[in-house]
C-alpha positions as CSV (number, residue, x, y, z in Angstrom):
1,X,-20.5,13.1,-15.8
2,X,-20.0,14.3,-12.2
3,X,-21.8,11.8,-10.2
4,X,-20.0,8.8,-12.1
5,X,-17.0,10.1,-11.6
6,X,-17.2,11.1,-8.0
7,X,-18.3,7.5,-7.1
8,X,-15.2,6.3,-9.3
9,X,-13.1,8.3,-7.6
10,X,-14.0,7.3,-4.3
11,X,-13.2,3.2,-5.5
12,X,-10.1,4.8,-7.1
13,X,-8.9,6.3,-3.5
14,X,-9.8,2.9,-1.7
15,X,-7.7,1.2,-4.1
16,X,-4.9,3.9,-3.7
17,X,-5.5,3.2,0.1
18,X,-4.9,-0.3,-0.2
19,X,-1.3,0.6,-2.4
20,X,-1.0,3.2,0.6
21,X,-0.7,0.4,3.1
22,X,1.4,-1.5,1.1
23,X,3.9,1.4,0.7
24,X,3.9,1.2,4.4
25,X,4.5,-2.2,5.0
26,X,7.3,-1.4,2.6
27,X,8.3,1.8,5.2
28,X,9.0,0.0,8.3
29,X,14.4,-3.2,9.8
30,X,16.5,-5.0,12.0
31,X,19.3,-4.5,15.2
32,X,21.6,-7.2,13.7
33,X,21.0,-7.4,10.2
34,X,19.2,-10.4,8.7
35,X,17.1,-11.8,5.7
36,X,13.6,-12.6,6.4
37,X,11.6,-14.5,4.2
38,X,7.7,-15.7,4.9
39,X,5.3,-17.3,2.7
40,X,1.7,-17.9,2.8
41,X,0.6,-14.9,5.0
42,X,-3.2,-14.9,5.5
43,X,-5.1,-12.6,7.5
44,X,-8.5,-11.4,8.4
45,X,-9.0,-7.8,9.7
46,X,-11.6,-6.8,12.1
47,X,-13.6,-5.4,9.9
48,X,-14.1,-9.1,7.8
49,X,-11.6,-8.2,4.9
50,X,-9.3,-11.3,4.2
51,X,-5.8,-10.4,3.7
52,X,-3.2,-12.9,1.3
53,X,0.4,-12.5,0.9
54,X,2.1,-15.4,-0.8
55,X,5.4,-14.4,-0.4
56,X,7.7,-11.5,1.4
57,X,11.4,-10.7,1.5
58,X,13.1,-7.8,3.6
59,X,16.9,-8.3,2.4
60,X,19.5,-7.3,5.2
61,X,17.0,-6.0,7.4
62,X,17.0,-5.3,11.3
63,X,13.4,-6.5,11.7
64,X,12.6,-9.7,13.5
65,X,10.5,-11.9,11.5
66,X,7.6,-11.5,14.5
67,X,7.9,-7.8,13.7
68,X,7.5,-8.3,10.1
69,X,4.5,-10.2,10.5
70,X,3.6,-8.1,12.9
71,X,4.1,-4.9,10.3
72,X,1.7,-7.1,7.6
73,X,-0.9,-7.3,10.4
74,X,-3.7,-5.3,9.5
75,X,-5.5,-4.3,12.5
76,X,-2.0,-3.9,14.4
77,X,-2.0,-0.7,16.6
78,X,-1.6,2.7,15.3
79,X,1.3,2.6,17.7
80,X,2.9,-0.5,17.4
81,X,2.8,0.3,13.5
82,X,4.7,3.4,14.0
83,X,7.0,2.2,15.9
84,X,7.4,-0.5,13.8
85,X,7.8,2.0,10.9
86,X,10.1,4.6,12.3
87,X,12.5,1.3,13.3
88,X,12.7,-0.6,10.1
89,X,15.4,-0.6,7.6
90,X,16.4,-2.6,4.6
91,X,18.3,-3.2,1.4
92,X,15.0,-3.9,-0.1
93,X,12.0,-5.4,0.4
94,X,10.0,-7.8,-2.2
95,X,6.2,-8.5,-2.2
96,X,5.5,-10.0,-5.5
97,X,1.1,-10.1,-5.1
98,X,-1.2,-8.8,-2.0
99,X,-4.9,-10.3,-2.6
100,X,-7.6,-8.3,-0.5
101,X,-11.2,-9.6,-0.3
102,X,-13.9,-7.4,1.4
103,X,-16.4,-8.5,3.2
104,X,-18.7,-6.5,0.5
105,X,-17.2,-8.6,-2.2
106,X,-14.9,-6.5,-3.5
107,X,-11.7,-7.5,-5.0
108,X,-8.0,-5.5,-4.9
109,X,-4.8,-7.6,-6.5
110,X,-1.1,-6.1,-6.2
111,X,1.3,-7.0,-7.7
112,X,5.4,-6.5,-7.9
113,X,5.0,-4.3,-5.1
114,X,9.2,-3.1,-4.3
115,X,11.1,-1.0,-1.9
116,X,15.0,-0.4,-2.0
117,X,16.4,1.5,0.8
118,X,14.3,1.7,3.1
119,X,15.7,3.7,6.4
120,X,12.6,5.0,9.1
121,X,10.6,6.0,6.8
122,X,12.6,6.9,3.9
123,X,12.4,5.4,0.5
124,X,14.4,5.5,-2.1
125,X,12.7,4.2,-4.6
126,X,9.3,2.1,-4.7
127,X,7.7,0.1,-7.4
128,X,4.1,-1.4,-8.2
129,X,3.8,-3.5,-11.5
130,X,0.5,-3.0,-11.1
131,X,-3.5,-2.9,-9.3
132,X,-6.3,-3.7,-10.5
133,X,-9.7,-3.6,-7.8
134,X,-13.4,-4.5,-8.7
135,X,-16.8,-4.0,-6.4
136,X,-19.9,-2.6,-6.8
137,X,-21.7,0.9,-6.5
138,X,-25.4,1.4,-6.4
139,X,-25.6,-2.5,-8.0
140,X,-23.5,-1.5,-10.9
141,X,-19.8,-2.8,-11.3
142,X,-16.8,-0.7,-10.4
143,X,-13.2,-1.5,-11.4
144,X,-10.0,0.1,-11.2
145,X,-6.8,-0.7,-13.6
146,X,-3.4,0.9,-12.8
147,X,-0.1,-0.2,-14.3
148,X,3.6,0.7,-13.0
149,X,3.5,3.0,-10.7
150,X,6.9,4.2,-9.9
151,X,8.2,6.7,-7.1
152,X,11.6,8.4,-6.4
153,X,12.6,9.7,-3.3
154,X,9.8,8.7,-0.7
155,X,10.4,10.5,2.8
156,X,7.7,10.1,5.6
157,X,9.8,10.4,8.3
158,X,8.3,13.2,10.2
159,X,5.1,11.6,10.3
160,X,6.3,8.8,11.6
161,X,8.1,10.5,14.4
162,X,7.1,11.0,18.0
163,X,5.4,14.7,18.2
164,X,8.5,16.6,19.7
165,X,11.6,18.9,19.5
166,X,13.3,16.3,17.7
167,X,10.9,15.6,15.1
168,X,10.2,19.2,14.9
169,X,13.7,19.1,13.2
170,X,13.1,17.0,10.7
171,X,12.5,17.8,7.0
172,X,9.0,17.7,5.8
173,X,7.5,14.7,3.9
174,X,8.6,15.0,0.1
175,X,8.2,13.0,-3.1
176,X,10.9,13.4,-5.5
177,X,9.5,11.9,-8.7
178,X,6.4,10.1,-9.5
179,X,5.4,8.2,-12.7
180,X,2.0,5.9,-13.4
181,X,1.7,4.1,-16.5
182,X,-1.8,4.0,-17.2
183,X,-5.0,4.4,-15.1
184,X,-8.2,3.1,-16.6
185,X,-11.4,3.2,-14.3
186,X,-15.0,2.2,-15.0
187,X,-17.7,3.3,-12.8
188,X,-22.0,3.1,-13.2
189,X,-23.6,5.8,-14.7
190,X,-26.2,7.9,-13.0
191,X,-28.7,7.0,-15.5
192,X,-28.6,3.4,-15.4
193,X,-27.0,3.5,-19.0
194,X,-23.7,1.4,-19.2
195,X,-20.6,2.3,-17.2
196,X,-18.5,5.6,-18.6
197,X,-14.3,4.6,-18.4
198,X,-12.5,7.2,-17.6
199,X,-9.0,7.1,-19.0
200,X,-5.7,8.8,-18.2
């Protein structure tokens, strides 16, 4: 019903977030070019969500390992992101599971999360084996189960860009190709009767 589904799909857009701001980890490389590899990344955002990264790897990127940290950071500046963003460029980059835990409780695990080519902003192609999240909504259990999600041709690069003449000229943001295997999401019902899963 409509009310189930509306609070589903509201869990279902925080967990796309939280792919979201992996993509953009993945979207931001280095002056020389180098490897960087870090394990064991743990953070806590302002907000009181805890943040774990067990492992990254930007291949032949121009990005400092500070900066790649620095990318990963979650309550980094809007600006320093950006800037982060519109610099980077890589081969590829590699996080094989991101671990969120909200201060509410909730749970969001990523994993196989790839990116090859990556140039300021532009992707050409990104992989997620798959998310699955869990919380609560009105005391009743939420979860969310995606499997690969795969996506061609990635271009954010006017967003990223400073507002002026020169972004003006660049093309708009564009997806090429998109493919998700599988999306399965249970959510409470209104009535207090068990929760209604949604598959597509």
């Amino acid at each position: 019903n409509g009310p189930a589904r509306d609070r589903a799909g509201r869990f279902a857009v925080l967990s796309a977030g939280a792919a979201l701001f992996a993509a953009v980890c993945a979207s931001a490389a280095p002056a020389a070019a180098d490897d960087v590899t870090i394990d064991n990344l743990a953070f806590k955002s302002l907000d009181g969500d805890s943040f774990a990264i067990a492992h990254v790897e930007f291949t032949n990127t121009n990005l400092s390992k500070d900066e790649v940290v620095k990318l990963l950071t979650p309550d980094s500046s809007v600006d320093d992101d950006r800037a982060l963003a519109q610099k980077l460029k890589a081969d590829k980059i590699a996080i094989p599971t991101i671990d969120i835990l909200g201060k509410d409780g909730s749970k969001i695990h990523l994993t196989g999360l790839t990116a090859s080519h990556v140039d300021a902003g532009r992707i050409e192609a990104l992989d997620l084996a798959s998310l699955e999240a869990t919380g609560t909504d009105n005391g009743g259990a939420v979860s969310v189960k995606s499997g690969a999600l795969h996506l061609d041709g990635l271009d954010v690069a006017q967003l990223l860009a400073d507002d002026d003449a020169a972004s003006a000229a660049l093309s708009p943001s564009r997806l090429v190709g998109l493919t998700l295997n599988g999306l399965d999401i249970v959510a409470p019902d209104p009535e207090d009767t068990p929760g209604q899963t949604i598959h597509i």
